[in-house]
N, C-alpha and C positions, 0 to 999 in steps of 0.2 A: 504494500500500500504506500506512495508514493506518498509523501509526508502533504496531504492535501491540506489547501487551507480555506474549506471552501466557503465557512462559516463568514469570515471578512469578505471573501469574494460575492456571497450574495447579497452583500450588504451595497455593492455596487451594481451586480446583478437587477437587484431590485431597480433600480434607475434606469438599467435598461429595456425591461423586460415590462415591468409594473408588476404590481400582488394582481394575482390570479388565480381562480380555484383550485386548479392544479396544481401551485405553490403552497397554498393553503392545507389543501391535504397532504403533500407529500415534501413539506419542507427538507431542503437542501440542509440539514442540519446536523454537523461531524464536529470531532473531539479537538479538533487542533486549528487554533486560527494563528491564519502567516500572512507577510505582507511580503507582497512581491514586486520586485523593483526592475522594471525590463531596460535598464541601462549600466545595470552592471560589467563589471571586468571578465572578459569569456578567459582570456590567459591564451588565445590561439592567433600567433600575430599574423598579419600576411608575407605570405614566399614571395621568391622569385617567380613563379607558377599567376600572383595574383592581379601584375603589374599588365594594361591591357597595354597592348600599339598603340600607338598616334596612327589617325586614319590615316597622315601624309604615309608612315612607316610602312603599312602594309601596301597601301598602292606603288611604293617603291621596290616593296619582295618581290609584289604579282608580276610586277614591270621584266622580272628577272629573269623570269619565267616563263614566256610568254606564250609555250604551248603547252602548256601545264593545266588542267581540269581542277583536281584537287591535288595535296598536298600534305605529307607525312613526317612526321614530327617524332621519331624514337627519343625516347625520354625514359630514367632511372626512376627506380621506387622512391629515390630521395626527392623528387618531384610530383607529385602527384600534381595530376590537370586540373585547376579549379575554375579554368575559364571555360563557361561553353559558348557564350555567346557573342566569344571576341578573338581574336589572336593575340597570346602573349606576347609581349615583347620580345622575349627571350628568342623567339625560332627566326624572327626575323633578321637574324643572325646567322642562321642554319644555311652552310653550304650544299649544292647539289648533294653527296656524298655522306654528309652528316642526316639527310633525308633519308637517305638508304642505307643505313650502316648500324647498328647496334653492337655495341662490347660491356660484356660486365663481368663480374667477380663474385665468384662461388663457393663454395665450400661441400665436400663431399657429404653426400643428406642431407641439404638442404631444401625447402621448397622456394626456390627464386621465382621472385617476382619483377616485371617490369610493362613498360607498357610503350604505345606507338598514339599521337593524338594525329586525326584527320580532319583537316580543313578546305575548305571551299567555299571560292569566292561567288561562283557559281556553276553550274546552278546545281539543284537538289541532289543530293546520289542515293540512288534507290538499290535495295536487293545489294545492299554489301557485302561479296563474299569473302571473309577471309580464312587463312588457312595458314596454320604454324608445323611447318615438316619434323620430324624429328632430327636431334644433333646428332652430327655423327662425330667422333670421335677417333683417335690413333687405334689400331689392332682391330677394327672392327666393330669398337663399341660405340653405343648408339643410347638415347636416351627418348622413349618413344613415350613418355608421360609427361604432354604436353598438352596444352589448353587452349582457350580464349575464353576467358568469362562473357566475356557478350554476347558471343554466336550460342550459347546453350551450356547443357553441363547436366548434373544429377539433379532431379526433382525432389522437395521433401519426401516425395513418397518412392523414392530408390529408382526413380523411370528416365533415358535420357532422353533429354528433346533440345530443338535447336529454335531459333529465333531470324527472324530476318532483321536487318539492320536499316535504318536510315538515316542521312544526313542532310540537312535541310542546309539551305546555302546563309555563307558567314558567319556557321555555326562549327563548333569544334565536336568531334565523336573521339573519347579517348575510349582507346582500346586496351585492355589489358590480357595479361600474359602468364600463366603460370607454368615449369618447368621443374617438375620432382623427380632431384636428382639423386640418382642410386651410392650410399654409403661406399660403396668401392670405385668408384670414379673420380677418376684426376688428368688433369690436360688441359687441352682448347677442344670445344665442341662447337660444331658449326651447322646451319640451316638455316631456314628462310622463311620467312612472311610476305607471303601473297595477298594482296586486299585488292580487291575488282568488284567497283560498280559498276550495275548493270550501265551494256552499250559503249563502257569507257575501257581504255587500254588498261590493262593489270600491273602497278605498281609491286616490285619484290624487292626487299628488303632484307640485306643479308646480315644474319643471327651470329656472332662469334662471342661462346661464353668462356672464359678460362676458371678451370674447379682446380681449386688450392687449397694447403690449408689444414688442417684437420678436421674431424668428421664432426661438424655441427649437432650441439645436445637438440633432441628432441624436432628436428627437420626444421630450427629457427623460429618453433612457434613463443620460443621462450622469450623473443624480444619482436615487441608492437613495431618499430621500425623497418624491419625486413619485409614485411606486409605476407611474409610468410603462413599467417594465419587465413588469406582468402581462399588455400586451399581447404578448407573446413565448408565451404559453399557447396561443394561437392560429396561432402563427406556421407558415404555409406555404414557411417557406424550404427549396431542394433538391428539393423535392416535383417531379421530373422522370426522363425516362426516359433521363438520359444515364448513361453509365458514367464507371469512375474510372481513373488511369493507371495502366498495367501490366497493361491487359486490354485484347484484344479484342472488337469488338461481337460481337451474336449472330446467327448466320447461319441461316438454315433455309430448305432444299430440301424440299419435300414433308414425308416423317417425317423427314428427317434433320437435324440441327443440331448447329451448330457452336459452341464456344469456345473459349478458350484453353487450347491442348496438352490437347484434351477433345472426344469428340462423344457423342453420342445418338441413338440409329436409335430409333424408337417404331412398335410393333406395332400393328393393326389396334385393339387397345381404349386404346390409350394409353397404355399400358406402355413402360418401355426394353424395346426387345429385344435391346438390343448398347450398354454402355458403353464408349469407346477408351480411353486413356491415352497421350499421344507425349509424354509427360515419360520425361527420363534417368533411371537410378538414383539419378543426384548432385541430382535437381533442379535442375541448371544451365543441360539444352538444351535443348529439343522438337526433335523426332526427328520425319523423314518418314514413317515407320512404326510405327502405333498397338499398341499391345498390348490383349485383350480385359481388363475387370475383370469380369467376368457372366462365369457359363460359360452360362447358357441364358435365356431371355427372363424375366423377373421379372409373375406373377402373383398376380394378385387371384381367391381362389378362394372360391367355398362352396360345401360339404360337405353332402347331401344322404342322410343311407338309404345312406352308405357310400358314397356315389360324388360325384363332382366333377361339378356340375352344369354342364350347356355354356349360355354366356350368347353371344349372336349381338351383334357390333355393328354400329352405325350410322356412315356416315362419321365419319371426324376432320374438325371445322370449327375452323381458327385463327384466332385473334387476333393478329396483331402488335405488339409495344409497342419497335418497335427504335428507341435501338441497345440499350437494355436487357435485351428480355425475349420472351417468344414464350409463345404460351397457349393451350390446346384444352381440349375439351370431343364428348364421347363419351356416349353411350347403350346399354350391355349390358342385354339381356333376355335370360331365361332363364322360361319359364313364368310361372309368377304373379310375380314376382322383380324388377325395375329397378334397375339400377347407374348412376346417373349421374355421369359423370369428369370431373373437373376438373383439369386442370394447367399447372402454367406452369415455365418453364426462363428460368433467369438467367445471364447476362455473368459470373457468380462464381463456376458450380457448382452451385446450387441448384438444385433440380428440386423443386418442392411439388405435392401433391396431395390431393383431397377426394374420396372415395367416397362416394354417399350412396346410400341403401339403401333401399326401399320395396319392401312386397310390396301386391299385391292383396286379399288374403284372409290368416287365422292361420294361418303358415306353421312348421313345427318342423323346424330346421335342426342337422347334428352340428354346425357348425366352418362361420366368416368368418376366411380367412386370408391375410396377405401372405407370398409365397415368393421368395427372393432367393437366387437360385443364386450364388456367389461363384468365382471362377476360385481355384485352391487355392494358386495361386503369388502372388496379390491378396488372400489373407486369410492371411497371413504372422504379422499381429499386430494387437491386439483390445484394447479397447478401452470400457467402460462395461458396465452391465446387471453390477454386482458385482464386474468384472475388470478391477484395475488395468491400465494401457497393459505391453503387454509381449507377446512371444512368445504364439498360438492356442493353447489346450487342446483336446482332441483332439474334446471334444464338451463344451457346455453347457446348462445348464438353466435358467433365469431365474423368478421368478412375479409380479405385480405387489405392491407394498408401496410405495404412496405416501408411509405415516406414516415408517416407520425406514430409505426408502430413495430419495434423491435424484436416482433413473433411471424415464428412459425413453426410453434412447436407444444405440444402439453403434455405435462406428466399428471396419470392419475394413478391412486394407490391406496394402498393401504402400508401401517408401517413396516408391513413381513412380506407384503409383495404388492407390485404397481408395475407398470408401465407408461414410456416416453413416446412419444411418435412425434416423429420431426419430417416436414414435408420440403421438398427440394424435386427442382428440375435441372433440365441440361443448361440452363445457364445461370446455375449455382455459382455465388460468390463470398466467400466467407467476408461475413460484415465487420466492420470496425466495431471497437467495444466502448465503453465508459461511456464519456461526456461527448464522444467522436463521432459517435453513431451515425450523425447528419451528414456527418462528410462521406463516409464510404457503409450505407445503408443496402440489409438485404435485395435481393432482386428477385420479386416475387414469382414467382416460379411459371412460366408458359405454359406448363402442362396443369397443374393444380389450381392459379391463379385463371386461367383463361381471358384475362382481359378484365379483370374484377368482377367476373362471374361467380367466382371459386367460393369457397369458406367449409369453416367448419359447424357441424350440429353436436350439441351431447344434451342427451333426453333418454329418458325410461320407454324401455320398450321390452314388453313382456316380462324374463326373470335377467333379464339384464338393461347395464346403462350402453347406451348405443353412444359410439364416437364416430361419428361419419364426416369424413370429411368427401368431399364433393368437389367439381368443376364445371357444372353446367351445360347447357346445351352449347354445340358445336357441329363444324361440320370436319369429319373426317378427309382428308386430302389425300388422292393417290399418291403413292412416292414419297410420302412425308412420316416420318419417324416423331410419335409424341412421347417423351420421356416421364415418366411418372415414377420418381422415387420416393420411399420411403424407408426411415430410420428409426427401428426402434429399441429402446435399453431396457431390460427385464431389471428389476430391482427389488429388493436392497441386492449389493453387488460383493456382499462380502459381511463376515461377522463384525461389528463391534469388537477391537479389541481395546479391553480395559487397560494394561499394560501401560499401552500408548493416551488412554484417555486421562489417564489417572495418575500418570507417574512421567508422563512428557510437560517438563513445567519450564515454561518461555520467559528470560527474559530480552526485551526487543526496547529497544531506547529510540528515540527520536532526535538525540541531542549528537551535534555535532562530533561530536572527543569523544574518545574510546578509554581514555587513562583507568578510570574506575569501573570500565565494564563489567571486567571478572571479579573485581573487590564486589560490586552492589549486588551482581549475582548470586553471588558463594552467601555472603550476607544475610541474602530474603529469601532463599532457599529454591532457586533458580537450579534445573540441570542440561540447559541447552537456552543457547546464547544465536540470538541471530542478529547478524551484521546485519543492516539497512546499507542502502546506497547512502552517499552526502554525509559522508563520515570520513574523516581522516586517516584512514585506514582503505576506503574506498568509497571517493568521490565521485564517479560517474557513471551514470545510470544503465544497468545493464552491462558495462563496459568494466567487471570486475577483474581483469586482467594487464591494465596499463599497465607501463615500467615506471610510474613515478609511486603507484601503492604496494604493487604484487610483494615486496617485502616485507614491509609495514604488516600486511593481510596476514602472509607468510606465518610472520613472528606472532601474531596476534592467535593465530591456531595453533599453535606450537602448544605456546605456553598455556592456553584454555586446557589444551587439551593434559598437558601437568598436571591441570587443577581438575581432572576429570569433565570436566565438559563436552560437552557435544558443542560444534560450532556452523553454524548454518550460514550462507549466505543470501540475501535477495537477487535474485535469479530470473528475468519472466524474457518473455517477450509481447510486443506494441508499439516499442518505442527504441530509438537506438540514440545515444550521447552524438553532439556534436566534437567531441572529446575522442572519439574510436577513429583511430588512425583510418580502420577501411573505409569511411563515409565518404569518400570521395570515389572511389573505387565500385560502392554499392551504388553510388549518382550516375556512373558513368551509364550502369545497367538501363537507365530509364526506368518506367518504372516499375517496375521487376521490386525492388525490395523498398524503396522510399516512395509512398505515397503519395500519388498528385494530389495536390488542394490549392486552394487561393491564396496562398504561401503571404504577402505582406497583408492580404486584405483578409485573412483569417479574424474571426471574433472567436472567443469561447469563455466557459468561465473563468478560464487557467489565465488569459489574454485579453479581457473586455475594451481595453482602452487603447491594444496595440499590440505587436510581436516587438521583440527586442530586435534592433537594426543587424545586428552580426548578421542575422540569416538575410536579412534583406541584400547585405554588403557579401556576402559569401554565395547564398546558394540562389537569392534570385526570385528565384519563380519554381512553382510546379511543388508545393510542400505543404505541408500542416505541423504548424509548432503543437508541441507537445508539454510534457514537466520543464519546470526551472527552478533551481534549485539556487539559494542564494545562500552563502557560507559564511554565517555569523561569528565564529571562532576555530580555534586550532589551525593545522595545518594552511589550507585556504582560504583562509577570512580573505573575504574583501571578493572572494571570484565568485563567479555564474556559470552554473552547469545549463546547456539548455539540450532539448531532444527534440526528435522531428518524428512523427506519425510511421509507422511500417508497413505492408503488403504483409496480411497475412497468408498462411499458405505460401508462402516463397520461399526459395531457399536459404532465407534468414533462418529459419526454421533450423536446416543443415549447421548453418554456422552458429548457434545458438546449442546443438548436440556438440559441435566440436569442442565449443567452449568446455561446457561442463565435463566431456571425455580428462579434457587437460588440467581443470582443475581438479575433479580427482584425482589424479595420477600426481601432480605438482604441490599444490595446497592441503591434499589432504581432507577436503571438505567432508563436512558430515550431513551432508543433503543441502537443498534449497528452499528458499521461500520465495514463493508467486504470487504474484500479485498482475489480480486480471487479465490473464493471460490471453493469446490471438492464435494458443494452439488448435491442431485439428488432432482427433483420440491416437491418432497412429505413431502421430509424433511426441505424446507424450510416452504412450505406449514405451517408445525408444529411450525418453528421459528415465523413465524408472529402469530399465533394466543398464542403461548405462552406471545407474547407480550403486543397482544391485551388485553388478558385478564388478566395481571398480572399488566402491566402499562400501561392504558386507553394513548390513543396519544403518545405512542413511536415511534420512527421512526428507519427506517433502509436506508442507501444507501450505495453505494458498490463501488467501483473503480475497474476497470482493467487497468493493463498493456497493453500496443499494443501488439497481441500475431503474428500479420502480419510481421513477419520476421521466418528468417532462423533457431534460434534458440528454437523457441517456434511452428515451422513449419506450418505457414503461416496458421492462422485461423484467423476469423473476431470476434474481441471479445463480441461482445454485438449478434451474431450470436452464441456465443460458450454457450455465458450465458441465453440465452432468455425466459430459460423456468423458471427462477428465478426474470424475470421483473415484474409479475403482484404483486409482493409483496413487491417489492423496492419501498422507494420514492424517491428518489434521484440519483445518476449517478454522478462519478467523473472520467472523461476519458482522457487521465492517458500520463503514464511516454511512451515516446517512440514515441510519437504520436504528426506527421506532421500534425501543422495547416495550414500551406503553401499549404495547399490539395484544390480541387474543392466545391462547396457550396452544389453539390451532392455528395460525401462524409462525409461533413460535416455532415449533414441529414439525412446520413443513418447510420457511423458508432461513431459520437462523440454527437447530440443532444438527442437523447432521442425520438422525438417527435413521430416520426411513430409508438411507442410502448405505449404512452402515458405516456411518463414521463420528467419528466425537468434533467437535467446536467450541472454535469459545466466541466470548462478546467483546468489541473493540467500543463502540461510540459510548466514549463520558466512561464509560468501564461497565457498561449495559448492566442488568438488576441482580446482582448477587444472588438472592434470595427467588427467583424464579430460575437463573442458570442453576438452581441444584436441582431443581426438577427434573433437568435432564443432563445432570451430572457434568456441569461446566460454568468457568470460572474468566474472567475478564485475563490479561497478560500483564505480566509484571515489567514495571517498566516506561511504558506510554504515557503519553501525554493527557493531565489528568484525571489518569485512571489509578483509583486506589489499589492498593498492593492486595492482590489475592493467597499474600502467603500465610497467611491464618487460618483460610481456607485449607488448603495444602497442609497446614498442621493438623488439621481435623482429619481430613483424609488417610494422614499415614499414622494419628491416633489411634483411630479404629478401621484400620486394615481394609477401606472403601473398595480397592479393587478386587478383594478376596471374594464381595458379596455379591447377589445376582439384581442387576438393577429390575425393577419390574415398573414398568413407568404408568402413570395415570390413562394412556391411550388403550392399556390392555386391560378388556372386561377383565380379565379374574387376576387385577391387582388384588390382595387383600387388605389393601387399607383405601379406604373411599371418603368423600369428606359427601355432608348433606348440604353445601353451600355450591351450586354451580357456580359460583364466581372466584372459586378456589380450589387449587390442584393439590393431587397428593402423590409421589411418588417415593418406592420402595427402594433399598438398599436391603436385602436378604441374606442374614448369616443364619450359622447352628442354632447358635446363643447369644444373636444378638440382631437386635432390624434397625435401621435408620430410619427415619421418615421427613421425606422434604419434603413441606407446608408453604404453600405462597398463595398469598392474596391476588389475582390479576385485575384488582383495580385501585382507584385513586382512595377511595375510602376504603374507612374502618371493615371489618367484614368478621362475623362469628361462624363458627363453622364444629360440627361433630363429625368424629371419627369414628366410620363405620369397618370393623374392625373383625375380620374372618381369622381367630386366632386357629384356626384348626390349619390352615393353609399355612399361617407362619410358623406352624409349628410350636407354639407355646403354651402354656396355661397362661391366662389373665392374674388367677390367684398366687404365680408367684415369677412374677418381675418385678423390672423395679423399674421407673420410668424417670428420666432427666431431661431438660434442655441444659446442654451445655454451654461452658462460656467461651465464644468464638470471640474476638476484638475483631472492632467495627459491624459485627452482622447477631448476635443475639447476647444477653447476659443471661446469665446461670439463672436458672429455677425449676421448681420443682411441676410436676404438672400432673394433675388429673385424665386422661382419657376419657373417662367419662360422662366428662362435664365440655360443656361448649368451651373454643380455644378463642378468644379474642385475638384478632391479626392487624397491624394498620396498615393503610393503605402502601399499594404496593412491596410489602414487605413479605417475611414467612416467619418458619423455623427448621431446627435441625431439630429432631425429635429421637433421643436414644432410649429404645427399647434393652433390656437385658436380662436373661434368662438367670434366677437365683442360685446361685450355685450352693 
């Protein structure tokens, strides 16, 4: 969580925007207010690279030249291009020969990087081909792992693809270069660069590298200078089909398939026809006995002249990909009509699918629809498509609205088993997140949307709740392929582990200086410490690997880890530092990894009154400011961190696993901390096992902002995220976010549990006394959030994680309160119960506890009953049972039952 300071910023907000109902209900209201100052010291001065020609200067190069089209420019890593829209100064100094010539200096295992910029005065060059041969070397040897980041490379998801190039006139194309060179190589190696716009003669460019030297640690990714790190853009790491820990592989019998405390029976077209669930209430056991979540087979239908057309299929043929995954493919006809099905079923939950649609002839159809019978005791509570997480409405209506509405997706459930379904077409774009939404907003799907025909229905129908999402009347095209995806997550995705709920205790600072980290930690009884960016230890954001902290870091995990700590760092991706040596490199890509947006004429909340000049004076045009970080003490007082918006789904993605690959391996880290991430499931997929198997027990949890407002357009956030829960341990839910909310709210959009994972509370240090309800506690640390280490003493007093939590959501809790305005939730030992008691309102509230001693296990006549004395949250007294418990408002208690010994 980016140290937000939105609370002053809406205070400016408000002037631009005015009060509105929608402010009014969903006030912008977080724990940390900051003033942010866009004139700040960035600390990055201008090159040689930044200096433009004098227009006399360039019509004197062209002059030089004068059968010359374009014009190439070989340039060192120590240069990167910052001009696109000019010629620098510097080339027009470039002899013929110095145009075609490149020499550099290598070292054996290195990855070298360098680059070539192209210019033209006119006119546009289209369909750029270029082409880097391999070097050849003395004896025959040869060095064939060579690149161009521009022309293509590895996709996040391990696929290669290529790109076509443009260069529009008086505009610069820097090309860049990558050469991984093999540990036992030494010499001069020589080749060539080809670059040919279409129609124009082919400039070649000859390559002479000399490798000297001894065998560089780690292929140079050790030092941010070499730019050595842009082969990580490419990087194949994890790209395999093993699973992560805490899951079972995936089993399948004919249609039937298996996973964890989960199966899937699929129908003759490859439909579920039966989802299980053998998770508990508590999310703590898997039970030998499944419960249905589907009350009836889920179809794929179209609507015909009023009637449901019968489509016939052809075998199920699978693909195995175990222990990961399992995959079919299906053929339904129906008359002129072909459905071809695609699906695969994941180790996690995931079940994905592609419908593609072809008719024969001009076909005029009412309605292409997905129907999702829901068991009614499994759609308990709901979840996205406009509705906060909370308690089912008895029926709803949804319609598409890409621009003002951050959905296309809902989860319903119950807390031991639900289901997600997320609707996507072929021209799916994974959308910006946060406060960014407007800038790079879903694209509402062709095949689902149809022109805002589309929507979703959920209403009772017969012994189930029906989810039907729809697209309306249309007419089918010869020759035309309509895509109809859909995505769905069986959940909870995994057991609650107590372990990590109960005994993973945060502290996470906000303050600049790290001097007294490990002191305050050790202190208030903290066993895992996470680094923030904008910390003198690591100042730039996402960019935890520069040369001026990676020591400082270094030494800072070392000695934690002396002190037994666990050491975490903040890790995501969205945004990238202006501060990351490759940003020039990621610009050159277009926009492949940096964001188009109205770069100077950006507003947002971060920015209402302007963008800081640097980006205007550096990068120009084509961008969206991002965090800025302003350094009030230590190391760099006085400077400004700023960021610029990302392409999700890029291969930032790749360079974003490299990262982390090296910081295990180098730093040592003990997992990550995320915040809002712009992942897609595959590539987190890859972050956890990167971890797994580089640092045996790393951890990862995440935070979101509330995105349930106006600004971030109203999406439910652990609904936005879910397809990234089965590999989170932890949950920090967040800035923005009304604890004052209902206990079903609570439950579905701030605990965690229905997904099977623990949380804690961020805004103001959210209500002590309702997070025991579901066994969670604010973070020690933050910015005025009182210390929950008291809490944390009570827990490891009486042994909290030894007992079975049994929460208020599960009929046969044994303890019940007769106040519906007040919850009751169990901690269950031998010889001994907890009971957490909270008020969920502003007043006072009396309440009797309705008490199944035969379930807890006890007699009545001989315990003995206490509130004990927690600081800050209950003093000592004795208590009755059964007499009414007086509570104030939004308050509880800790209730110790104990067996007489």
């Amino acid at each position: 969580m980016k140290k937000l300071f939105f609370s002053s910023l809406m205070l400016i907000a408000s002037l631009v925007y005015g009060q509105n109902k929608d402010k009014l209900l969903h006030p912008i209201d977080v724990d940390a207010i900051r003033e942010t100052k866009l004139t700040g010291y960035i600390g990055l001065n201008p090159t040689i690279m930044s200096k433009p020609a004098k227009p006399a200067d360039v019509k004197s190069f062209i002059k030089r030249f004068p059968n010359k089209k374009y014009f190439t420019f070989p340039e060192s890593r120590e240069n990167p291009i910052r001009l696109l829209d000019s010629l620098p100064e510097k080339w027009t100094r470039y002899s013929a020969a110095e145009m075609s010539s490149f020499k550099g200096t290598a070292q054996p295992g290195e990855y070298y990087v360098f680059q070539v910029g192209v210019y033209t005065d006119a006119p546009t060059l289209n369909n750029i081909k270029v082409n880097l041969s391999p070097l050849s070397g003395s004896g025959n040897q040869s060095i064939k792992d060579v690149t161009c980041f521009n022309t293509g490379g590895i996709s996040f998801k391990g696929e290669k693809f290529s790109k076509p190039l443009l260069l529009r006139a008086k505009n610069v194309l820097p090309l860049w270069f990558g050469v991984s060179i093999p540990e036992d190589s030494k010499g001069t190696y020589r080749g060539q660069i080809q670059i040919k716009p279409e129609g124009l003669p082919a400039t070649v460019i000859e390559v002479s590298l000399n490798v000297t030297g001894n065998t560089i640690a780690n292929h140079g990714y050790n030092d941010e200078t070499k730019l050595s790190r842009l082969a990580w853009l490419n990087t194949k790491v994890a790209l395999d089909n093993g699973i992560t820990n805490g899951f079972k592989q995936v089993d399948r019998e004919q249609k039937h398939i298996s996973i964890l405390g989960r199966t899937i029976q699929l129908s003759n077209e490859g439909l579920p026809l039966d989802i299980q669930t053998y998770f508990d209430k508590n999310n703590e056991l898997i039970l030998p006995k499944g419960e249905p979540i589907i009350a009836a087979p889920i179809k794929f239908i179209i609507e015909q002249n009023g009637k449901e057309l019968t489509l016939s299929a052809n075998a199920l043929k699978f693909e195995d990909h175990f222990p990961g995954s399992t995959h079919w493919e299906t053929k339904l006809t129906g008359g002129d009509i072909t459905v071809t099905v695609k699906g695969r079923a994941d180790y996690d939950g995931f079940i994905g699918y592609s419908a593609l649609v072809t008719a024969s002839k001009d076909i005029e159809i009412d309605d292409i629809r997905l129907q999702v019978p829901m068991r009614p005791e499994k759609a308990t509570y709901m979840m996205g498509l406009d509705k906060e997480g909370g308690f089912s409405p008895a029926d709803w209506h949804w319609k598409w609205d890409v621009k003002e509405k951050h959905q296309d997706e809902v989860w319903m459930g119950a807390v031991n088993g639900g289901l997600k379904l997320k609707l996507k077409g072929k021209n799916y774009q994974r959308q910006l997140v946060n406060l960014y939404y407007p800038f790079g907003p879903l694209h509402e799907p062709e095949s689902w949307g149809n022109g805002n025909k589309g929507g979703v229905d959920i209403y009772k129908q017969d012994q189930s709740v029906m989810i039907k999402a729809y697209s309306g009347k249309r007419i089918l095209k010869k020759g035309e392929t309509y895509q109809f995806d859909a995505e769905f997550l069986v959940t909870p995705f995994k057991l609650i582990n107590k372990d990590i709920q109960f005994n993973d205790r945060y502290y996470h600072s906000d303050i600049d200086t790290t001097s007294n980290t490990i002191k305050l930690a050790q202190e208030h009884g903290a066993n895992i410490i996470n680094v923030h960016h904008k910390k003198d230890i690591y100042p730039f954001l996402d960019y935890p690997f520069a040369n001026d902290n990676v020591p400082d870091l270094k030494a800072f995990i070392d000695s934690s880890h002396t002190k037994g700590f666990k050491t975490k760092i903040y890790y995501t991706t969205r945004e990238i530092s202006v501060n990351a040596p490759e940003l020039w490199t990621m610009r050159a890509l277009g926009d492949e990894i940096i964001y188009p947006g109205p770069g100077m004429a950006t507003r947002t909340l971060v920015n209402p009154n302007g963008v800081h000049p640097w980006l205007g004076q550096n990068l120009k045009k084509d961008f969206i400011p991002g965090w800025v970080a302003t350094f009030t003490s230590g190391k760099y007082k006085g400077r400004q961190d700023l960021a610029v918006l990302t392409r999700p789904d890029s291969r930032l993605n790749n360079f974003f696993l490299g990262g982390l690959e090296w910081m295990c391996k180098e730093l040592n880290i003990d997992g990550i901390y995320m915040d809002d991430l712009a992942l897609d499931r595959e590539t987190m997929q890859r972050t956890r096992k990167i971890l797994e198997r580089d640092r045996p027990g790393a951890k990862i949890d995440m935070h979101t902002w509330n995105h349930y407002n106006k600004y971030a357009k109203w999406a439910s956030s652990l609904n936005l995220y879910m397809d990234m829960l089965p590999y989170i341990d932890h949950l920090w839910v967040g800035e923005a976010r009304d604890y004052n909310r209902s206990s079903d709210y609570w439950l579905i959009e701030v605990s965690g549990v229905p997904f099977g994972l623990s949380s804690q509370m961020l805004n103001k240090g959210g209500n002590p006394w309702r997070g025991m309800v579901f066994g969670i506690t604010n973070r020690l640390g933050w910015f005025k959030a009182k210390t929950p280490e008291h809490i944390w003493k009570f827990w490891d007093d009486y042994h909290i994680e030894r007992k079975q939590m049994i929460g208020f959501w599960n009929d046969d809790v044994p303890v019940k309160t007769d106040n519906k305005k007040t919850e009751a939730t169990i901690y269950k030992g031998k010889d001994e119960v907890i009971i957490a008691l909270a008020n969920w309102t502003s007043e006072p509230q009396k309440c009797k506890l309705n008490i199944n001693w035969k379930a807890l296990g006890l007699n009545p006549d001989k315990i003995t009953t206490e509130i004990p004395a927690i600081i800050d949250f209950q003093e000592e007294r004795k208590i009755n049972l059964d007499k009414e418990i007086d509570l104030e408002g939004e308050k509880g208690f800790l209730i110790v039952i104990k067996r007489k010994q």
